[in-house]
C-alpha positions, 0 to 999 in steps of 0.5 A, a space after each residue: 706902458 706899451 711892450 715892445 713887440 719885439 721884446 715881446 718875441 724876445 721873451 717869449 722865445 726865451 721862454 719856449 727854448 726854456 721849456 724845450 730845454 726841460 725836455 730830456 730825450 731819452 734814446 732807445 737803439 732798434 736794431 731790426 732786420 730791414 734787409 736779409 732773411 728776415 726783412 719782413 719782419 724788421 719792417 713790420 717791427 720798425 713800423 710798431 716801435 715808431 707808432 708806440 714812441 709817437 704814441 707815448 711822446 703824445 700821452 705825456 705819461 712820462 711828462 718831461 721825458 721824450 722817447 726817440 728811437 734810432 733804427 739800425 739794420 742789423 741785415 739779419 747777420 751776426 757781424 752787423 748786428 755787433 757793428 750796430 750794437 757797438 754803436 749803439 752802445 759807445 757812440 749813439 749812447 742809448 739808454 736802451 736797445 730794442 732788439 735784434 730780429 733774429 735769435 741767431 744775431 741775439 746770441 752774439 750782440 746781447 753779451 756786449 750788451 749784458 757787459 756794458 751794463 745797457 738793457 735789452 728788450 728782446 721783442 722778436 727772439 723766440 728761442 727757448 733757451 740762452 736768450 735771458 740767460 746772458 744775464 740780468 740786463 737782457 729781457 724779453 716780451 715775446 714769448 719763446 716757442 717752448 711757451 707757445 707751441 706746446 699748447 698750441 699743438 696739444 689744443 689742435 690735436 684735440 680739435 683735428 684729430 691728427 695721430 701722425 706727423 712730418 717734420 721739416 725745419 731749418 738746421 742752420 739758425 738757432 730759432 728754427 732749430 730751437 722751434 724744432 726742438 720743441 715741436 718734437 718733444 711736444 709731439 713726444 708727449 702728445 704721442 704722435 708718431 714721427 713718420 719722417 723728418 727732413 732739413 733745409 738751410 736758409 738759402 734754399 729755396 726748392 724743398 721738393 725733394 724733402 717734401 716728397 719724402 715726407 708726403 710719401 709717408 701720408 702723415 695726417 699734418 706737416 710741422 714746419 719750423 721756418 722763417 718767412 721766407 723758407 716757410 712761404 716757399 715750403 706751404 706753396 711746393 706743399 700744395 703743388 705736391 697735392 697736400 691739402 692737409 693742414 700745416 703747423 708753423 713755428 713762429 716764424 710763420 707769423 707774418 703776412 708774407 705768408 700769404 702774400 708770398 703764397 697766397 691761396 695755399 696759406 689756407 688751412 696753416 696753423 701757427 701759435 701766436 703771442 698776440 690776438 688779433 681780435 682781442 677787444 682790450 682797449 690797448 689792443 683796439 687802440 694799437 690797431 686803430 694807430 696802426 691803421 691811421 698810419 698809412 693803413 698798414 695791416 700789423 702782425 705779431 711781429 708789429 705788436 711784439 715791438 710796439 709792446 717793448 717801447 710801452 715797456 721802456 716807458 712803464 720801466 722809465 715811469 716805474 724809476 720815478 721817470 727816470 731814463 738812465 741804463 740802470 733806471 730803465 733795468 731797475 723799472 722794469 723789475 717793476 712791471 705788472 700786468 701792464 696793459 699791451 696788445 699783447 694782453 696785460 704784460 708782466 715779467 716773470 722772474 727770468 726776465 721772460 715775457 709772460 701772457 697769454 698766447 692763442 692760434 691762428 689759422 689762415 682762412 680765405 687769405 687772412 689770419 684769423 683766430 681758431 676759435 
């Protein structure tokens, strides 16, 4: 007996729409900075969290659950980051959000989130303090200035032999206020003497008259706590005022504007990092390689901090017996050990704070490159 073709097609469609059905689709809200002070971060960040969920959707590690993130602009400020989170929360209903850029924006949409019960992954905020502290459902993978910067300051004494500093830092945001914070007390411990300090707000954009201060000092390296923006313009103006020694950035730094924005004057610029770039990790390779494939874009630590917080989402939502529900995932990442990310192998300490293996990196002939 001969079946129908059009029966055929009848049931087979049933079929696939019955197994489309099966598919629960689990929303993760990204709230980046893709306009603003921080823009260069949140397009990196944007581009590292859809090559994960792309990369994870593929794998079928989470079998019948399907991963979609909806990106928002929080515009590096406060009161858009809160309309997002809002909607995050109450209408696109997400089951976890990834964000936003900044710590300064974190401080005021985490607690909406922390009272709504609705887990956060903090993939970009650095500042030591007060960040997981709102509470049991905000977490963090990357790693905060007070885990980086002090090694990374005491390994390049040892190896430049600088006894004294200038400071400059931004005293108009939490993060780079944050990262000062730090930087002193690390150069208190390290006995380098603090020839001067010298602010700067956001807007700015002419830093020579505090780079003047503090050159006329002759300190033997400048340390410097600035977003992206701010950074770039002071290494340029550094250089044009005749310092060609070297400079140490706070985290802020970590991003390919720098050279970009400043070009040849980026060399000899130190920063801490979360990732190493050039860690032969099999999770790490295989973030490059999708980083590469899609459309050859060169990804910072910023991309690999973000691509990290989704295989985090799906190790919390695997660890709940593939579960994608707001307490699921809080309870499931509770679960997560040494789980292997381009950071390195992730795990969360018991403040809910990331926990790996940070490095340095130094810009040599246009490119971050590791210190060895």
């Amino acid at each position: 007996m001969r079946f129908p073709l059009r029966s055929f097609l009848a049931v087979a469609a049933a079929l696939f729409a019955a197994t489309a059905s099966a598919k629960q689709t689990v929303k993760i809200g990204a709230a980046l900075s893709m306009t603003g002070p921080a823009a260069s971060y949140g397009a990196q960040q944007k581009a590292g969290i859809q090559a994960a969920v792309d990369a994870v959707n593929k794998s079928g590690v989470l079998k019948d659950i399907v991963l979609e993130a909806v990106v928002e602009d929080d515009a590096s400020t406060k009161e858009q980051g809160l309309a997002v989170f809002q909607r995050f929360i109450n209408q696109t209903k997400v089951s976890a959000i990834i964000g936003p850029t900044l710590s300064n924006t974190a401080f005021a949409t985490d607690p909406l989130a922390q009272q709504a019960k609705v887990p956060v992954v903090a993939v970009s905020n650095t500042s030591p303090k007060g960040i997981t502290d709102i509470g049991e459902y905000i977490w963090r993978v990357s790693l905060t200035e007070g885990q980086v910067i002090p090694g990374a300051l005491k390994t390049l004494q040892a190896k430049l032999g600088f006894k004294t500093a200038g400071v400059l830092y931004g005293n108009d945001d939490a993060f780079t206020k944050a990262g000062y914070d730090v930087m002193k007390a690390t150069l208190a411990d390290l006995k380098i003497k603090v020839l001067g300090e010298q602010t700067f707000a956001k807007p700015d954009r002419d830093y020579n008259a505090q780079l003047t201060q503090l050159l006329a000092q002759k300190p033997d390296i400048l340390v410097v706590s600035a977003l992206i923006e701010n950074a770039s313009g002071i290494v340029s103006q550094a250089r044009q005022l005749g310092w060609q020694g070297p400079i140490f950035g706070g985290n802020g730094f970590n991003n390919t504007k720098l050279m970009e924005n400043a070009g040849p004057a980026a060399n000899g610029v130190y920063v801490g990092t979360a990732w190493n770039r050039t860690s032969t990790d099999e999770a790490n390779q295989k973030f490059l390689a999708l980083m590469k494939a899609r459309g050859g874009q060169d990804p910072d630590q910023f991309a690999a901090q973000a691509y990290t917080g989704v295989l985090v989402v799906a190790e919390a939502i695997k660890q709940a017996g593939n579960k994608g529900g707001r307490d699921d995932i809080k309870a499931g990442f509770a679960k997560v050990k040494d789980l292997p990310t381009p950071l390195g192998k992730f795990s969360f300490l018991p403040n809910r704070d990331g926990d790996h293996t940070p490095a340095i990196q130094v810009v040599k002939d246009g490119k971050f490159q590791i210190l060895q």
